[in-house]
py3Dmol code that shows the C-alpha trace and the ligand (Angstrom):
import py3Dmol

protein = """\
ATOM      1  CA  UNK A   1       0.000   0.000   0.000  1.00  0.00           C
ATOM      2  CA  UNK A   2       1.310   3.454  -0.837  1.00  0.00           C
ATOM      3  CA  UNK A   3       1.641   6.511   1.457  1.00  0.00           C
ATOM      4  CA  UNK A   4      -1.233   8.758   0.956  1.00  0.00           C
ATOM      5  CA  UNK A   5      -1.424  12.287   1.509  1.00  0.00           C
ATOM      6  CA  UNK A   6      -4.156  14.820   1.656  1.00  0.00           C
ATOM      7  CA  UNK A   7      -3.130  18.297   0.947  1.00  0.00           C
ATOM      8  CA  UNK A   8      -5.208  21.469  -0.060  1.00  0.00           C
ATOM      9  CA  UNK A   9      -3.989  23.755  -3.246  1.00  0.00           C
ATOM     10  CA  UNK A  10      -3.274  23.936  -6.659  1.00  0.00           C
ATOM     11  CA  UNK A  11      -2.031  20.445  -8.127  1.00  0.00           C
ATOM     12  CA  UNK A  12      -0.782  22.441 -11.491  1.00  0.00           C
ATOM     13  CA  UNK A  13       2.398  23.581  -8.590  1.00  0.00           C
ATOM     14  CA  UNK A  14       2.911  20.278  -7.217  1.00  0.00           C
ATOM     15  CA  UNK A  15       6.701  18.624  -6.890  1.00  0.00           C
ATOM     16  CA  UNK A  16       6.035  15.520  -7.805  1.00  0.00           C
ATOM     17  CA  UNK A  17       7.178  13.193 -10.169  1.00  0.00           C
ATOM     18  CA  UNK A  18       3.898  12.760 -11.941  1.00  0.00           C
ATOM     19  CA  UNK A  19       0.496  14.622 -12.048  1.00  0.00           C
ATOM     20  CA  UNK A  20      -2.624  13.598 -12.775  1.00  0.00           C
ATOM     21  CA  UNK A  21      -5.331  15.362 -15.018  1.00  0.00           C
ATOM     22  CA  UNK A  22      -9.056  15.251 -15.236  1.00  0.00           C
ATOM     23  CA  UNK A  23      -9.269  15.093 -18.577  1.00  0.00           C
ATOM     24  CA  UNK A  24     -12.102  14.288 -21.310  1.00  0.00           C
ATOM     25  CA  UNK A  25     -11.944  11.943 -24.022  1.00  0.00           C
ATOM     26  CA  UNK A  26     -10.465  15.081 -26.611  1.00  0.00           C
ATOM     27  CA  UNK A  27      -7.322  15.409 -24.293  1.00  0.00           C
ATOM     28  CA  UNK A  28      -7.949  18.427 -26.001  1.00  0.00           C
ATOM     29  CA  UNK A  29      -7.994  20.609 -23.236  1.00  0.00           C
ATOM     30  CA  UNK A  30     -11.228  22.052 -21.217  1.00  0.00           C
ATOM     31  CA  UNK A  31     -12.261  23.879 -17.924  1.00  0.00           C
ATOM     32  CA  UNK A  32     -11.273  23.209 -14.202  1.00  0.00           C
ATOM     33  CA  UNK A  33      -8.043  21.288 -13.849  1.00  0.00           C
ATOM     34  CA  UNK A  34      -7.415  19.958 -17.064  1.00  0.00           C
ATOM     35  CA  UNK A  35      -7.104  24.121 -18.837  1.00  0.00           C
ATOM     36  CA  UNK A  36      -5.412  25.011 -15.129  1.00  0.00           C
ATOM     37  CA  UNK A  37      -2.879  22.101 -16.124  1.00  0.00           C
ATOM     38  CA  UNK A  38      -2.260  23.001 -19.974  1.00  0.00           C
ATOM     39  CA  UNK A  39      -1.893  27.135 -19.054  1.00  0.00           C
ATOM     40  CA  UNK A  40       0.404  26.563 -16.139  1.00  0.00           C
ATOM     41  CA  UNK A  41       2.566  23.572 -18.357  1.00  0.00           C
ATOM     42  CA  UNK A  42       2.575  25.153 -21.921  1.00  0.00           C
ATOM     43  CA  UNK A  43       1.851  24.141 -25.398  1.00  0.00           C
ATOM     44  CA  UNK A  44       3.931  20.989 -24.942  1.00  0.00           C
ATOM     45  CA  UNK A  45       1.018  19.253 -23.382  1.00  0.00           C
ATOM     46  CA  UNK A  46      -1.468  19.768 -26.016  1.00  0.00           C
ATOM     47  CA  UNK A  47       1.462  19.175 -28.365  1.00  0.00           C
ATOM     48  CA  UNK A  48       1.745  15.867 -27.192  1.00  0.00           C
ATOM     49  CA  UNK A  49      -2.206  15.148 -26.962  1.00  0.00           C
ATOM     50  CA  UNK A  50      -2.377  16.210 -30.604  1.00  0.00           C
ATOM     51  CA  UNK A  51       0.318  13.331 -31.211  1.00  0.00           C
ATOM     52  CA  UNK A  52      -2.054  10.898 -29.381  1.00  0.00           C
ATOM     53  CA  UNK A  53      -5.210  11.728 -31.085  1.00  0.00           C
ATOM     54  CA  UNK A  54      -3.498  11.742 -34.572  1.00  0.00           C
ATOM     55  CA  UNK A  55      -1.526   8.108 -33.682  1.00  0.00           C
ATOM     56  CA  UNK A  56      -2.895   5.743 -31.374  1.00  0.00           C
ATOM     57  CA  UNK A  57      -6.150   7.423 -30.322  1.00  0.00           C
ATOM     58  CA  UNK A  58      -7.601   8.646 -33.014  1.00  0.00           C
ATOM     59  CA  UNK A  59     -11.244   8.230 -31.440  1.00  0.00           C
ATOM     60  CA  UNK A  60      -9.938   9.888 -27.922  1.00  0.00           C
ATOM     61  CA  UNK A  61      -9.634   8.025 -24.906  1.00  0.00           C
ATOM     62  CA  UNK A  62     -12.006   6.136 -23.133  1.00  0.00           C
ATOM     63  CA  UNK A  63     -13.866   7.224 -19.619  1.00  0.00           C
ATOM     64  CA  UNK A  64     -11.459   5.252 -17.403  1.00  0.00           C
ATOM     65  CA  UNK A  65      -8.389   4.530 -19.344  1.00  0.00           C
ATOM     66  CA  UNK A  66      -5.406   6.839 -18.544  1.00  0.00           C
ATOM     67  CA  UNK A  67      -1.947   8.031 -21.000  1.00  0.00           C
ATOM     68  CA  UNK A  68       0.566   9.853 -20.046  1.00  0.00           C
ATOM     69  CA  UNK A  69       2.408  12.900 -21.810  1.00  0.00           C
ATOM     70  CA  UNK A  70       5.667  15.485 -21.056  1.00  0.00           C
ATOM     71  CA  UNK A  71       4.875  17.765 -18.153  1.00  0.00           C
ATOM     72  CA  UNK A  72       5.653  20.740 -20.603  1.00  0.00           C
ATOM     73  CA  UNK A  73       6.764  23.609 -18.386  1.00  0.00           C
ATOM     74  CA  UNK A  74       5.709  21.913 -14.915  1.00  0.00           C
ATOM     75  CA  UNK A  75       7.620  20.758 -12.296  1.00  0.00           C
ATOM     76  CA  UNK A  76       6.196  17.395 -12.616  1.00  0.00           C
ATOM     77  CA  UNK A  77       7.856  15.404 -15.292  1.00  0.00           C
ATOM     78  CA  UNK A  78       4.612  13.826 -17.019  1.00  0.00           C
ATOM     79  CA  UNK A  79       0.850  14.347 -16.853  1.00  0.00           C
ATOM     80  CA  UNK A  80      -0.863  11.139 -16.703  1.00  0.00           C
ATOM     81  CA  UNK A  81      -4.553  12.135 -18.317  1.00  0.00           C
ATOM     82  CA  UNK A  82      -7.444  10.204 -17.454  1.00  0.00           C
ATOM     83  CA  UNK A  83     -11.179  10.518 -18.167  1.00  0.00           C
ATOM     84  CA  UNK A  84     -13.692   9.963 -14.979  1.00  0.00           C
ATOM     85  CA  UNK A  85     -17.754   8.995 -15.988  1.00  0.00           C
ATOM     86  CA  UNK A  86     -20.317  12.050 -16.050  1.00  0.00           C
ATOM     87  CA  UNK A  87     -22.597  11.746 -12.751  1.00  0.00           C
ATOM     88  CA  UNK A  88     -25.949  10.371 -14.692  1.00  0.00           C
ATOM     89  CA  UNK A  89     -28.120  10.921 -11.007  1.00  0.00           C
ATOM     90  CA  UNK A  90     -28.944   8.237  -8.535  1.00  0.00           C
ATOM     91  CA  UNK A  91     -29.645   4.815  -9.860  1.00  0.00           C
ATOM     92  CA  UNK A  92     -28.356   1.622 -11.914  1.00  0.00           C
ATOM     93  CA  UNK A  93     -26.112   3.683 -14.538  1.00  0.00           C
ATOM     94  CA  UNK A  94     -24.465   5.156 -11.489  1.00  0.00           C
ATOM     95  CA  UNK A  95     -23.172   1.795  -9.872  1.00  0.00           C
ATOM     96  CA  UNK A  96     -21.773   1.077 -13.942  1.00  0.00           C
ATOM     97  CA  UNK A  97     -20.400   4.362 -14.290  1.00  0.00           C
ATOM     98  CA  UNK A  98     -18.950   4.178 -10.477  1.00  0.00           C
ATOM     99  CA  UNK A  99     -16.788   1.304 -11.888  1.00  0.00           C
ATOM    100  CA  UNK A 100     -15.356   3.394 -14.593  1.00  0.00           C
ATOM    101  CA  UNK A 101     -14.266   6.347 -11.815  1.00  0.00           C
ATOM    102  CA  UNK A 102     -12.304   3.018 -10.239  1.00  0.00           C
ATOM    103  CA  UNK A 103     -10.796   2.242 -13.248  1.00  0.00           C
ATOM    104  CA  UNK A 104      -9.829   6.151 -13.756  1.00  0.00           C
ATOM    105  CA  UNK A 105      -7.623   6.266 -10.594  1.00  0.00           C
ATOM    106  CA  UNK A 106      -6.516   2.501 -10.680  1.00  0.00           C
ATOM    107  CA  UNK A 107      -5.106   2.788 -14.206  1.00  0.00           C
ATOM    108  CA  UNK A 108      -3.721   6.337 -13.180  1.00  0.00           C
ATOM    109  CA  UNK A 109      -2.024   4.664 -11.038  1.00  0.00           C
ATOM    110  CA  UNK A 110      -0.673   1.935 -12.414  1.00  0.00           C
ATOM    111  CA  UNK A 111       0.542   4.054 -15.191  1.00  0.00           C
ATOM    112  CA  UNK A 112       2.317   6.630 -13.101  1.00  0.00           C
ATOM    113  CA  UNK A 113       4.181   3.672 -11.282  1.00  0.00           C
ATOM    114  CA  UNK A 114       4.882   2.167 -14.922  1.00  0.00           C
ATOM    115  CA  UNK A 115       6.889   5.057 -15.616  1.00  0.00           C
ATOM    116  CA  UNK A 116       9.207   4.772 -12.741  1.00  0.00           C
ATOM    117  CA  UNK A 117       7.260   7.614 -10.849  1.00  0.00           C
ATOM    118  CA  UNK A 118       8.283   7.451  -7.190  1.00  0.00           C
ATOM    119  CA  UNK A 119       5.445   9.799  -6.297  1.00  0.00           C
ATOM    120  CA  UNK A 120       1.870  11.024  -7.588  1.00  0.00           C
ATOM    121  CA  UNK A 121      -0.268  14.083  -7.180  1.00  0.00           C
ATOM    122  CA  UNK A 122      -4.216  13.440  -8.365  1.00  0.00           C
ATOM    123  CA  UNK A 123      -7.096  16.044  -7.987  1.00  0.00           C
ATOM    124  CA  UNK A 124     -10.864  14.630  -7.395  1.00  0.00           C
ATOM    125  CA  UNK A 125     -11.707  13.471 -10.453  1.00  0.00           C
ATOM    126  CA  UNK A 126     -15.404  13.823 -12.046  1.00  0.00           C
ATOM    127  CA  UNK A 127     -16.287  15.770  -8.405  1.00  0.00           C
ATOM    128  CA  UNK A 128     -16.323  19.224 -10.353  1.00  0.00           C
ATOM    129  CA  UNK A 129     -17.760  19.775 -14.097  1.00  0.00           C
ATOM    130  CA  UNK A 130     -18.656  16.018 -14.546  1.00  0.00           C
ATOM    131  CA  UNK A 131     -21.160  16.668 -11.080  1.00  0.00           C
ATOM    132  CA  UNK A 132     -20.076  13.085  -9.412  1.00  0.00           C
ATOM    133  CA  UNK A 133     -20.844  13.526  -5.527  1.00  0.00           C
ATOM    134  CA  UNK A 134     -18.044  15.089  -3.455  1.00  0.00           C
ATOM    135  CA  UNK A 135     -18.629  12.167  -0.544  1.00  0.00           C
ATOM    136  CA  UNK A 136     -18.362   9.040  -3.537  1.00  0.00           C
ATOM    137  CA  UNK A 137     -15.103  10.418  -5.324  1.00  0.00           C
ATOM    138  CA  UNK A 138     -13.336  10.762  -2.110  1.00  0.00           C
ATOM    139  CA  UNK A 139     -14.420   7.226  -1.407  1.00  0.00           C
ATOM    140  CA  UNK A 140     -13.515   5.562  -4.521  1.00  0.00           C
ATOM    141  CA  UNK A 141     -10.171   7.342  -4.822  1.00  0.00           C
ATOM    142  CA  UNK A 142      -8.761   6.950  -1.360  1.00  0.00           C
ATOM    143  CA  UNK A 143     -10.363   3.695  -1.158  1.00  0.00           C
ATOM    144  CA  UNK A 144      -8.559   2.509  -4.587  1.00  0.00           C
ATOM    145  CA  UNK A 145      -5.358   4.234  -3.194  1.00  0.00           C
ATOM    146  CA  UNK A 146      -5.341   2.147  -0.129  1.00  0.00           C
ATOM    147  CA  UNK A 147      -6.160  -1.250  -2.132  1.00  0.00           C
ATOM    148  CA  UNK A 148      -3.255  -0.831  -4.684  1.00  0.00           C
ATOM    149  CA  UNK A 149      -0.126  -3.061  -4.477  1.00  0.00           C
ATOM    150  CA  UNK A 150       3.551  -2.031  -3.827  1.00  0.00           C
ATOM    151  CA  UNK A 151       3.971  -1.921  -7.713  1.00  0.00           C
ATOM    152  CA  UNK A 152       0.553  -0.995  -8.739  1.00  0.00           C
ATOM    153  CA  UNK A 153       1.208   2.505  -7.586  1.00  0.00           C
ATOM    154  CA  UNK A 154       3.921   5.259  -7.344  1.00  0.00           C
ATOM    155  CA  UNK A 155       5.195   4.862  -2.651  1.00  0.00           C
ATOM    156  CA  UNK A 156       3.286   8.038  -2.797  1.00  0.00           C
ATOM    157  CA  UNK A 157      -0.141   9.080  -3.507  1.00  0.00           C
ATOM    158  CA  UNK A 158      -0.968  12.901  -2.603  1.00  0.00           C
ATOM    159  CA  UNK A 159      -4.615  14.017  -3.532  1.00  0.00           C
ATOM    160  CA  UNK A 160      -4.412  17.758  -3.873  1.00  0.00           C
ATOM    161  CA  UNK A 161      -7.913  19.348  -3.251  1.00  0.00           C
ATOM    162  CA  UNK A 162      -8.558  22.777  -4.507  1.00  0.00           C
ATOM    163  CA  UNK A 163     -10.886  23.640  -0.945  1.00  0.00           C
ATOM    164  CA  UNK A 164     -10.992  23.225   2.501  1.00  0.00           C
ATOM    165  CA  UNK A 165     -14.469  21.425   2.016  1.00  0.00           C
ATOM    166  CA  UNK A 166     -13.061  18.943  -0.319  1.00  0.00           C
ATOM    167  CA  UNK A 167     -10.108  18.190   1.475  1.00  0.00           C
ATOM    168  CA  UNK A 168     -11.951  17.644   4.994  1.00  0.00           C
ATOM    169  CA  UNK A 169     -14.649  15.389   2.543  1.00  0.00           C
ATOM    170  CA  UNK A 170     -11.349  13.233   1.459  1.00  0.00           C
ATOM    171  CA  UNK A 171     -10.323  12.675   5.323  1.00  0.00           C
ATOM    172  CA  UNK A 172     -14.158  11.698   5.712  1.00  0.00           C
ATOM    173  CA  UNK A 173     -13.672   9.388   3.112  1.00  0.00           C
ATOM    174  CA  UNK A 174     -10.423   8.128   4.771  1.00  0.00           C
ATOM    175  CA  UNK A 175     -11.559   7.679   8.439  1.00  0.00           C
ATOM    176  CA  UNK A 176     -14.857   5.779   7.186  1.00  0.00           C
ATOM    177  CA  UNK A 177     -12.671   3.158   5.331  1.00  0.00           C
ATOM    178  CA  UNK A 178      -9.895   3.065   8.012  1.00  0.00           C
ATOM    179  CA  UNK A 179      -7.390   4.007   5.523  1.00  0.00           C
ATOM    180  CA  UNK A 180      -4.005   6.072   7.323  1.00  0.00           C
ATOM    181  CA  UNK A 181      -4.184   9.196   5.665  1.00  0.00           C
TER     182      UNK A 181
END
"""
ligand_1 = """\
36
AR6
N -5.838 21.996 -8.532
C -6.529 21.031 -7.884
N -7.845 20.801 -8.084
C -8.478 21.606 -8.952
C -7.845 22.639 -9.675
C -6.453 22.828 -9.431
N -5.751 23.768 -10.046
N -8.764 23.241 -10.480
C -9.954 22.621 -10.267
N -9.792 21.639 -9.344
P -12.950 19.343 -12.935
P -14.121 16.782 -13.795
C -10.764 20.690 -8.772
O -14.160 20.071 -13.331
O -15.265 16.962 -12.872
C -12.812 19.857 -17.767
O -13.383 20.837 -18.595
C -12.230 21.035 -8.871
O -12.595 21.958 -7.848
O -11.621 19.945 -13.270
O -13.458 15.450 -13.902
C -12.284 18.671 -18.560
O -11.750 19.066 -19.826
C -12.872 19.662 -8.664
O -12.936 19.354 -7.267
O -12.914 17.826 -13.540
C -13.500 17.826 -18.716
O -14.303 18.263 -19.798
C -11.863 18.703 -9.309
O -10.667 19.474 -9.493
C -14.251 18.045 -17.416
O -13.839 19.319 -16.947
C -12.300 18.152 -10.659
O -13.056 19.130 -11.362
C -13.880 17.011 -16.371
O -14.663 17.202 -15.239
"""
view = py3Dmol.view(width=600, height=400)
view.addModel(protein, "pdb")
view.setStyle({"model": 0}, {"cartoon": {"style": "trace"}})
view.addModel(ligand_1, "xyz")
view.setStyle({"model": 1}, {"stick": {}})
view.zoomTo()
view.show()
């Protein structure tokens, strides 16, 4: 099991090996975190998305896959994009869809580690434009966090949260699944 941090601020100024972005299928850039990430890391980023759409993505990626590009101008050396599910409201879809926001942070994961990153920053993926529930994200990411094994995941795992609320919503999440965070 990794480390895992909770920390309030501004992922885009993170020191951290790898960074990940809530992205959409484009990776063409958008609101929130993903346009905080390309304006803070330069046109290398969408550079490199271009690449991937024109090469092996040409249909974008999928809600729950993750790839990883340059960092551009960051202090992180790569941005590892990922795509959470749209919140569709209470009911069956959600428990599919929940799946997918697993697979979002698991395969983030994964990835970051598969790049020799020694330590990851995420933000709370879906929990802002995509409308998931603040109380749910924090759940499925610590909780994924916590399950993932010594090589399934970068030794550290920081989830940067961009308020107070968030950030006391992720410890929430922690103490309720007994994770040490
Ligand atoms: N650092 C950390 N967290 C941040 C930052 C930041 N600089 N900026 C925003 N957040 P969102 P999503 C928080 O909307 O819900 C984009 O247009 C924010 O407060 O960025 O997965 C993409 O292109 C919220 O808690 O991502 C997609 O189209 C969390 O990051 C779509 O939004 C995620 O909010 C993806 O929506």
């Amino acid at each position: 099991m990794p480390r895992i941090e909770l920390v309030t601020g501004d992922l885009t100024r993170e020191r951290v090996d790898a960074i990940v972005n809530a992205a959409n299928s484009s990776l063409l850039g958008g609101g929130g975190v993903d346009g905080a990430i390309h304006r803070a890391g330069g046109p290398e980023i969408l550079a490199a998305c271009r690449r991937l759409r024109e090469t092996t993505l040409p249909d974008g990626l999928p809600t729950g896959e993750a790839v990883a590009t340059t960092g551009g101008r960051l202090a992180a050396r790569w941005v590892v994009h990922t795509v959470g599910p749209v919140w569709p409201g209470e009911g069956p879809e959600a428990l599919r869809r929940r799946a997918l926001l697993e697979r979002a942070y698991r395969n983030s994961l994964a990835l970051a580690a598969e790049l020799g990153a020694a330590s990851v920053a995420l933000p709370a993926v879906s929990a802002g434009v995509y409308g998931w529930p603040a109380d749910d994200v924090a759940e499925v990411a610590v909780g994924t966090a916590a399950a993932a094994a010594v090589d399934a995941a970068p030794g550290l795992v920081r989830f940067v949260l961009f308020s107070e609320r968030m950030h006391a919503t992720f410890a929430e999440a922690g103490a309720r699944l007994g994770a040490d965070v």
